[in-house]
C-alpha positions as CSV (number, residue, x, y, z in Angstrom):
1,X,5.9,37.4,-31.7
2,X,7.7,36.9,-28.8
3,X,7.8,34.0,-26.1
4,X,5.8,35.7,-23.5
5,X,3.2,36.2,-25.5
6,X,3.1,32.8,-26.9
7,X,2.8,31.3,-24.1
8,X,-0.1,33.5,-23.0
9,X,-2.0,32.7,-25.4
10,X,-1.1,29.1,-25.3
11,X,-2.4,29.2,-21.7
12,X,-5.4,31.2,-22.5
13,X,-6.1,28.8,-25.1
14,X,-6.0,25.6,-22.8
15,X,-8.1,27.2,-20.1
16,X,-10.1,28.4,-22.2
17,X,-10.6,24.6,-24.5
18,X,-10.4,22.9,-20.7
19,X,-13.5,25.1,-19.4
20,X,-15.4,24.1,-22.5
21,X,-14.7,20.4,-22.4
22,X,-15.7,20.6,-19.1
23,X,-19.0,22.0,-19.8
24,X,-19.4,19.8,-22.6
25,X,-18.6,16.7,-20.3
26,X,-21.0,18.2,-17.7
27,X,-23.9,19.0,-19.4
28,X,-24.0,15.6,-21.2
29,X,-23.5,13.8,-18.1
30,X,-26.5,16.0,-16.6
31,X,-29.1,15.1,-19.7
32,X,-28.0,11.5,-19.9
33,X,-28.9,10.5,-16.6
34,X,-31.8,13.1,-16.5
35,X,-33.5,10.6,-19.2
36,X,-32.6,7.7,-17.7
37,X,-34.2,9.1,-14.1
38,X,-38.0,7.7,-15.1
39,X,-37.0,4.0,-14.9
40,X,-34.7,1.5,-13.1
41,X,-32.5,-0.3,-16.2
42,X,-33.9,-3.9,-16.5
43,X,-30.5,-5.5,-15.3
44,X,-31.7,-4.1,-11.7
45,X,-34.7,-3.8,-11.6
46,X,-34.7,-6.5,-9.2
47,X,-32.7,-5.4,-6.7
48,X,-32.5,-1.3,-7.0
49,X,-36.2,0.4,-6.1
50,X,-37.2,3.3,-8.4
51,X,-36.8,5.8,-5.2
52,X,-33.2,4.6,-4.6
53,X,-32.6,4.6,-8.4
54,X,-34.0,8.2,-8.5
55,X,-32.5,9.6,-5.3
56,X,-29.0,8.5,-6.9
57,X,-29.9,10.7,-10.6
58,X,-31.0,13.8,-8.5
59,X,-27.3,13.6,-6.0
60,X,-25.9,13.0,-9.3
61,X,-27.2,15.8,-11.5
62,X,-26.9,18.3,-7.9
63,X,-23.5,17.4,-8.1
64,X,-22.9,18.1,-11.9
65,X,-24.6,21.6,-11.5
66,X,-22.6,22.6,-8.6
67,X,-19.5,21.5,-10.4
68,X,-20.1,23.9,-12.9
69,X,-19.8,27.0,-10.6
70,X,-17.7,25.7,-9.2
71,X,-15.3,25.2,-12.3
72,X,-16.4,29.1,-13.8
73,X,-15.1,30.6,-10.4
74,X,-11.8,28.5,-10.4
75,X,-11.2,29.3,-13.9
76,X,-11.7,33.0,-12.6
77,X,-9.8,32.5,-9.9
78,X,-6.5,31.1,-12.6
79,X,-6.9,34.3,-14.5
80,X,-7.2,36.0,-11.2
81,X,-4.0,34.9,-10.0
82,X,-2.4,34.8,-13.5
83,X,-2.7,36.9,-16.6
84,X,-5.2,39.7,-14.4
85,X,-1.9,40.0,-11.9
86,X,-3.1,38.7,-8.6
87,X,0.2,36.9,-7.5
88,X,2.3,39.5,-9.4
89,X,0.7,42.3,-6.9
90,X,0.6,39.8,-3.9
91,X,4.4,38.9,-4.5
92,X,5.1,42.8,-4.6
93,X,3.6,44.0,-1.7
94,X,5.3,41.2,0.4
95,X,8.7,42.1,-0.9
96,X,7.6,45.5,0.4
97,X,6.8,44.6,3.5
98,X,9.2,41.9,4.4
99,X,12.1,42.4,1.6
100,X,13.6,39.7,-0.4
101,X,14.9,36.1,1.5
102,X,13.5,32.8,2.5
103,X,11.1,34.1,4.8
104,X,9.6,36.4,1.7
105,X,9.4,33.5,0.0
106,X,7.6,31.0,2.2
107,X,5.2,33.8,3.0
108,X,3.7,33.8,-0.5
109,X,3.5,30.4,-0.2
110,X,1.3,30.7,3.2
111,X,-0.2,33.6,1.5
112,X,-1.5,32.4,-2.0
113,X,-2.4,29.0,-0.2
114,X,-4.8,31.0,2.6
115,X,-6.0,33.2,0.1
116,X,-7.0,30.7,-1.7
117,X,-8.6,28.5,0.7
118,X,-10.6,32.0,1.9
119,X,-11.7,32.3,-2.0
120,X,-13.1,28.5,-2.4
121,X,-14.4,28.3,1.2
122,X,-17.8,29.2,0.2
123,X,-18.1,26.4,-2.3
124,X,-16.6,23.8,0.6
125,X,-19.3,24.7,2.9
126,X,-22.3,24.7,0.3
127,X,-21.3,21.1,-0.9
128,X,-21.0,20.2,3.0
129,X,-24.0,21.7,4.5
130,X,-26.2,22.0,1.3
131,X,-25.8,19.6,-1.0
132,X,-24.7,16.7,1.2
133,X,-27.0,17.5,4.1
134,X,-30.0,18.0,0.9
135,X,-29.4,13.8,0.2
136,X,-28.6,13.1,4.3
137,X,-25.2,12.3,3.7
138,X,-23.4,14.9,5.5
139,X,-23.1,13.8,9.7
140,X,-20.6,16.8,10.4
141,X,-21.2,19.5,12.7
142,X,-20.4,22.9,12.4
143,X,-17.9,22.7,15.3
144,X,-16.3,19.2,13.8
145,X,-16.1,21.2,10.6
146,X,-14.4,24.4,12.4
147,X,-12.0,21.5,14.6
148,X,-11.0,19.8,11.5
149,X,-10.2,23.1,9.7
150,X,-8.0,24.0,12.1
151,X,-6.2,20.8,12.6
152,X,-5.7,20.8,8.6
153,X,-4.4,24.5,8.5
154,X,-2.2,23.6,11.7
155,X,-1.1,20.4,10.1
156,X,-0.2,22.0,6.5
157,X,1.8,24.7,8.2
158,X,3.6,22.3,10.1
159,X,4.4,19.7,7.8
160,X,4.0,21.8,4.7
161,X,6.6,24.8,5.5
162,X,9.6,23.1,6.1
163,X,9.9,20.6,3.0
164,X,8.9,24.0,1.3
165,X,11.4,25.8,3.1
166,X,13.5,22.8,2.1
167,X,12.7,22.6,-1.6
168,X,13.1,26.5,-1.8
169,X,16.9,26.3,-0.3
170,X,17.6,23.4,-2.9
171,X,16.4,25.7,-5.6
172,X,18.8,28.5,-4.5
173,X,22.2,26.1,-3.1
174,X,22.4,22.9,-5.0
175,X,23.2,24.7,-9.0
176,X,21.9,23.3,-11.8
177,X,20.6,19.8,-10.7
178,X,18.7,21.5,-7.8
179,X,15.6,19.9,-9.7
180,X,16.7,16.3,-9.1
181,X,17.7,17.1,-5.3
182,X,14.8,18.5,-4.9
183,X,12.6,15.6,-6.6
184,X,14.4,13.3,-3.8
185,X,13.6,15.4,-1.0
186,X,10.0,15.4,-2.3
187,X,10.0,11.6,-3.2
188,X,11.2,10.7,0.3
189,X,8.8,13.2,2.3
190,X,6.3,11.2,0.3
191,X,7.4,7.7,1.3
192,X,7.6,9.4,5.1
193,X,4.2,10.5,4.6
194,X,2.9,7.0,3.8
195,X,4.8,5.7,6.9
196,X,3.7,7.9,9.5
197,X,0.0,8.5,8.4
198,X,-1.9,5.7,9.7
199,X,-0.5,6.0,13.7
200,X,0.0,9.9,13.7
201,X,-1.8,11.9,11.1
202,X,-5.3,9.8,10.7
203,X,-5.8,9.5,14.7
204,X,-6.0,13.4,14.4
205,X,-9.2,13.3,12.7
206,X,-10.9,10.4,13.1
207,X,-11.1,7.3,16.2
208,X,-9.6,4.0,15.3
209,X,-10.6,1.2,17.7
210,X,-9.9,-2.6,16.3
211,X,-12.5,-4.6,15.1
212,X,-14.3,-6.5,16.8
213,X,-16.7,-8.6,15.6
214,X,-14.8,-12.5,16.2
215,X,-16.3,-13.9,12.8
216,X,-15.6,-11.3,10.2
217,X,-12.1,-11.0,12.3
218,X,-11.4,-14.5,11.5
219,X,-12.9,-14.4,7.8
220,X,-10.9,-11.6,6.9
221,X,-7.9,-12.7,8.5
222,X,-7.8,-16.6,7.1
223,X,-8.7,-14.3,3.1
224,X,-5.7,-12.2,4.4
225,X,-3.4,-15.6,5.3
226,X,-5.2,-17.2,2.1
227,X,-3.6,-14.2,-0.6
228,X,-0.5,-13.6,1.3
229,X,-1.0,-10.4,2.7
230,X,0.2,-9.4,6.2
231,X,-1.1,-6.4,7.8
232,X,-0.1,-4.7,11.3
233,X,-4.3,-4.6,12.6
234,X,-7.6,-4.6,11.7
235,X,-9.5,-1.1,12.1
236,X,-12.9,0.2,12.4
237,X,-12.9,4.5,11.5
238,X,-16.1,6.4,12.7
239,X,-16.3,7.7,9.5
240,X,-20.5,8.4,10.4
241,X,-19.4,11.1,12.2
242,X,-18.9,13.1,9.2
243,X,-20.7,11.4,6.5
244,X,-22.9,8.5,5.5
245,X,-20.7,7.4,2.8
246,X,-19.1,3.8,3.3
247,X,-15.8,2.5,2.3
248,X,-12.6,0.4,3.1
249,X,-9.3,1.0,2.5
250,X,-5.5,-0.2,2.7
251,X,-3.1,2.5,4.2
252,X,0.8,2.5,5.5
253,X,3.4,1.1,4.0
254,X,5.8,-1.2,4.7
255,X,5.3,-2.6,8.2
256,X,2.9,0.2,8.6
257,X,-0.1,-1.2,6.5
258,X,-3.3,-1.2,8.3
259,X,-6.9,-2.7,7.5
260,X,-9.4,0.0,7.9
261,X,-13.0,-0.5,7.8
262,X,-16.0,2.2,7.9
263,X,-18.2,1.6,10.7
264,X,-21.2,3.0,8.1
265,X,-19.6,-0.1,5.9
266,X,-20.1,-2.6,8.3
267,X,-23.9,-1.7,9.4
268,X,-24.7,-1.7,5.6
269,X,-22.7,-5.2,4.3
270,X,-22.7,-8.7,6.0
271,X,-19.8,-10.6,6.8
272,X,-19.5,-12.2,3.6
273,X,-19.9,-8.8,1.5
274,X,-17.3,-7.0,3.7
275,X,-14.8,-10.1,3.0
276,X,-15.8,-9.7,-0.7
277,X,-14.9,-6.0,-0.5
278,X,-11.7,-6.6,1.0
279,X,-10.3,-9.3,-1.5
280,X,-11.2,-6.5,-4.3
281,X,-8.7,-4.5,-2.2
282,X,-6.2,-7.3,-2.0
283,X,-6.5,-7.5,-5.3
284,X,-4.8,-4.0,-5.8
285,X,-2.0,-5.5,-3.7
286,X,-1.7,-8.9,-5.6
287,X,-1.5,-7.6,-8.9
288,X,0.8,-4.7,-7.9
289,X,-1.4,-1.8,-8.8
290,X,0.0,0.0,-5.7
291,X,3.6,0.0,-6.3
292,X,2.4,0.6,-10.2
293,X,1.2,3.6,-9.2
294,X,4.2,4.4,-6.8
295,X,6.5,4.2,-9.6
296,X,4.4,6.4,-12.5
297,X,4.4,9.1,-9.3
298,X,7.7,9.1,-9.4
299,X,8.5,9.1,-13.0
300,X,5.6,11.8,-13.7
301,X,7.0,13.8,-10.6
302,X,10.7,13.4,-12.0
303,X,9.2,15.1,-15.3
304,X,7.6,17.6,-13.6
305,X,10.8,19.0,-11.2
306,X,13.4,18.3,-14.8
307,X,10.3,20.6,-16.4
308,X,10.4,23.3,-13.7
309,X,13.9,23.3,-13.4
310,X,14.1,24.5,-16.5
311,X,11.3,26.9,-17.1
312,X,12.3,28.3,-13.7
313,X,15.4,30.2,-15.7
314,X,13.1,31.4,-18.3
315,X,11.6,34.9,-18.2
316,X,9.0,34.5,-20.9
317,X,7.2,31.9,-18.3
318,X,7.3,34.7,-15.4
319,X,5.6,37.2,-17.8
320,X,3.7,35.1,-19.8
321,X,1.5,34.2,-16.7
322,X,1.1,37.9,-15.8
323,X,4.6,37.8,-13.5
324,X,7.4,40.2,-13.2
325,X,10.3,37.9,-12.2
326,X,12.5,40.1,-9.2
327,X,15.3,41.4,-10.2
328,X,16.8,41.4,-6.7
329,X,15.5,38.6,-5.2
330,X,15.1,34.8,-5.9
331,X,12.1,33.9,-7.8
332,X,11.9,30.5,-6.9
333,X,8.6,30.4,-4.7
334,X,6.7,32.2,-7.7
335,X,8.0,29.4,-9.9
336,X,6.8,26.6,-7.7
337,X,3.4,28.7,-7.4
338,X,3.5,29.7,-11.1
339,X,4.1,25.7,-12.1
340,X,1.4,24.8,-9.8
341,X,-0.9,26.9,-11.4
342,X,-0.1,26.4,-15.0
343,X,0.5,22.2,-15.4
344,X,-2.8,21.1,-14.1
345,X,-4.7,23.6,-16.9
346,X,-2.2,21.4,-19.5
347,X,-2.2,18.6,-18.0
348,X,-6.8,18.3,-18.1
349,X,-6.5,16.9,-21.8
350,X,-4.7,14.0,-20.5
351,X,-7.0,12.7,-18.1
352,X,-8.4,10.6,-19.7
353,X,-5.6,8.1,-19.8
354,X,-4.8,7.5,-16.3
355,X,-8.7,7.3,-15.4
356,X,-8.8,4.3,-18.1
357,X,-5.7,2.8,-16.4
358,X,-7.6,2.8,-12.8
359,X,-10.7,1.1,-14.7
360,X,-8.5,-2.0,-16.0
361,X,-7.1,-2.0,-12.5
362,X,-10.5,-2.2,-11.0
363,X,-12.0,-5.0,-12.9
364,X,-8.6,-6.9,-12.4
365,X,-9.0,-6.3,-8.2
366,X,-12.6,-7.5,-9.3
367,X,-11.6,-10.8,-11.0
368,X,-9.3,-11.4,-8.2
369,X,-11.8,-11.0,-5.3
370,X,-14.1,-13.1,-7.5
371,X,-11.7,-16.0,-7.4
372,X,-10.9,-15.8,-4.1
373,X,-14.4,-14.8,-2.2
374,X,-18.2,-15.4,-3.3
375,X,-18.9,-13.3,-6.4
376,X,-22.4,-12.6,-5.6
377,X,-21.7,-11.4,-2.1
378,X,-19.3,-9.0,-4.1
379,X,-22.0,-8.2,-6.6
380,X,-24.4,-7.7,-4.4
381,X,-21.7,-5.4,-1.9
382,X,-21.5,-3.0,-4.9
383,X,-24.8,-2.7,-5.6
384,X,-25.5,-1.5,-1.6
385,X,-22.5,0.4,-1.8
386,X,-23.6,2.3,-4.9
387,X,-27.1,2.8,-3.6
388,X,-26.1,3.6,-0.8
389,X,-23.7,6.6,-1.8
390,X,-26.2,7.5,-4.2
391,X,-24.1,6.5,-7.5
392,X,-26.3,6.8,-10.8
393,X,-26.4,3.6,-12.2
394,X,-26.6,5.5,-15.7
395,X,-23.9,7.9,-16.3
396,X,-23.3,9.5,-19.6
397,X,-20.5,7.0,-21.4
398,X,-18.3,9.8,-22.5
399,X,-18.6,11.3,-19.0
400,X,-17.6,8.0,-18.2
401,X,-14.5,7.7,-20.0
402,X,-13.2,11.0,-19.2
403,X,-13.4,11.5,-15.5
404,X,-15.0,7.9,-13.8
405,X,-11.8,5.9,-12.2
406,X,-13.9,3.0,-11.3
407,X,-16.1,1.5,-14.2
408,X,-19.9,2.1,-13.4
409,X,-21.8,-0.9,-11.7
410,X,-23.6,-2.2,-14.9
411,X,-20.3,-2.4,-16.7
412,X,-18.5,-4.1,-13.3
413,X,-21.6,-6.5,-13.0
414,X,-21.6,-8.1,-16.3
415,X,-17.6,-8.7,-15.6
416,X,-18.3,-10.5,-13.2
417,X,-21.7,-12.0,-14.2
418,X,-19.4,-13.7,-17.1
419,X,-16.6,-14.7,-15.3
């Protein structure tokens, strides 16, 4: 049996096993909270109404269902591409009309990337305008939609085509290490990325004004002093104008970092809840989750160009994924594509282990926030926040385990009910 076919069927197999698992996980996740709708669980039932608590079951199980059409067509869309001979035929016809060369090259790129985006664009606009409008979360218009498409598709071309164009050159021009010059060039647009977002990239799509309010300004900013952490301003996003969800978040890096509060988290917590929220965030910071992180992306992305560098050369991975590799010109964008395609239907079985990872990290931020703020304004922030996003409070446990990175609110309460 020969390489090629191995490895077809070893791809088969694990998109194949991936789909199942999935609708395994799913369906479980859709019954368990389905029989947990009728009743509030006692530990709330003081502070969660039975509307609220049924409202979140129904945006959960919505979700769940959607989820699986959408996994089916994706999964249709990977043999589509791979083993039915989309790319193979889309690659062809471009070396046809534009011949071999970089600019061959970054125009599959653009090419299976729009395609794409056309393919799934149905499933973008149904959760958007049906499912999120259904439970009054979505805010957007069509016309912010249609802006922020086009800002995305400008922004990706602009910032997206020349690391590709640079990655690609590497691949051709730097020998047999191109991987590990390449994996710098990708580490340091990264770290670039992180820098610039927060002044150039974020005020593209959303309004940043500072915040405001003079007693949750100097709250937050004596916890801030209080845990060490500097930050270059505090933020308020109009994130209402494209949903009702609420959150807050750290971004930048370096000198960059920025505070950046929701204005739907503000209407829904009080000052001591937001401060709560934000010591679980400098939490993250204290015990070094971030730069944890930072450094597994690294060594995982490290893996992943040594990896590619290596199946790049190897014709069996061209035509076990339904390829022809060109004979007279480089192949190096249908590796990247190919590799693109191929690790993440691997790579499903092993999701489980980072998603545990962010759990511990998340009741460790908890802990934190608990020692440094009130813990029931921070008990009693999660419990708005996961009302008001709608989050079940009685998720399927292996569901759970698999996909959730942040423990459910029961499990997260009791924490910090016994600490």
């Amino acid at each position: 049996m020969s390489y090629s076919l191995i490895f077809t069927i070893a791809f088969a197999a694990a998109l194949v096993a991936g789909l199942l698992v999935k609708f395994w996980l799913a369906t479980r996740q859709v019954r368990h909270v389905a029989q947990h709708r009728g009743a509030v669980p006692a530990a709330f039932a003081q502070t969660i109404t039975l509307a609220a608590h049924q409202k979140a079951a129904d945006y959960t199980i919505a979700k769940a269902r959607f989820g699986l059409v959408e996994m089916a067509w994706g999964a249709a869309l990977l043999l589509g591409w791979t083993l039915l001979g989309g790319l193979d035929v889309l690659n062809r016809l471009l070396l046809v009309w534009i011949g071999g060369g970089m600019v061959q090259q970054l125009a599959l790129l653009a090419a299976f990337a729009a395609l794409g985006g056309l393919l799934e664009l149905p499933f973008t606009l149904w959760q958007t305008f049906r499912l999120e409008e259904r439970f009054g979360f979505n805010k957007m218009t069509w016309k912010l939609w249609l802006t922020d498409a086009l800002k995305s598709t400008l922004l990706g071309a602009v910032i997206g085509l020349p690391i590709a164009a640079l990655i690609l050159w590497l691949m051709g021009a730097a020998g047999q290490l191109w991987w590990l010059w390449s994996w710098g060039a990708w580490m340091g647009f990264n770290l670039l990325l992180m820098l610039i977002y927060p002044t150039f990239i974020a005020p593209l799509f959303n309004k940043f004004k500072p915040l405001d309010d003079p007693t949750l300004k100097e709250r937050v900013t004596a916890l801030m002093k209080r845990c060490g952490f500097a930050a270059k301003g505090l933020f308020v996003m109009d994130g209402s104008t494209r949903s009702a969800h609420a959150n807050a978040y750290f971004t930048g890096f370096g000198a960059s970092k920025r505070v950046v509060f929701y204005d739907t988290l503000l209407r829904q917590l009080n000052a001591g809840e937001v401060e709560a929220v934000l010591a679980h965030e400098l939490g993250h910071f204290k015990h070094r989750h971030i730069v944890k992180r930072l450094v597994a992306m690294f060594a995982l992305s490290l893996a992943g160009f040594a990896l590619l560098g290596w199946v790049s050369t190897q014709v069996w991975f061209y035509t076990g994924l339904g390829v022809q590799p060109n004979m007279t010109a480089p192949n190096s964008a249908l590796a990247l594509l190919l590799f693109m395609i191929a690790v993440p239907v691997f790579g499903f079985f092993v999701a489980p282990l980072p998603a545990r990872l962010s759990r511990k990290h998340e009741f460790e931020a908890d802990a934190y926030a608990v020692a440094q703020t009130s813990g029931a304004d921070l008990s009693a922030a999660l419990l708005k926040l996961y009302q008001d996003n709608a989050s079940t409070l009685t998720p399927d446990p292996v569901f759970v385990k698999f996909y959730y990175s942040h423990p459910p609110a029961s499990e997260r309460l009791a924490r910090m009910a016994a600490a």
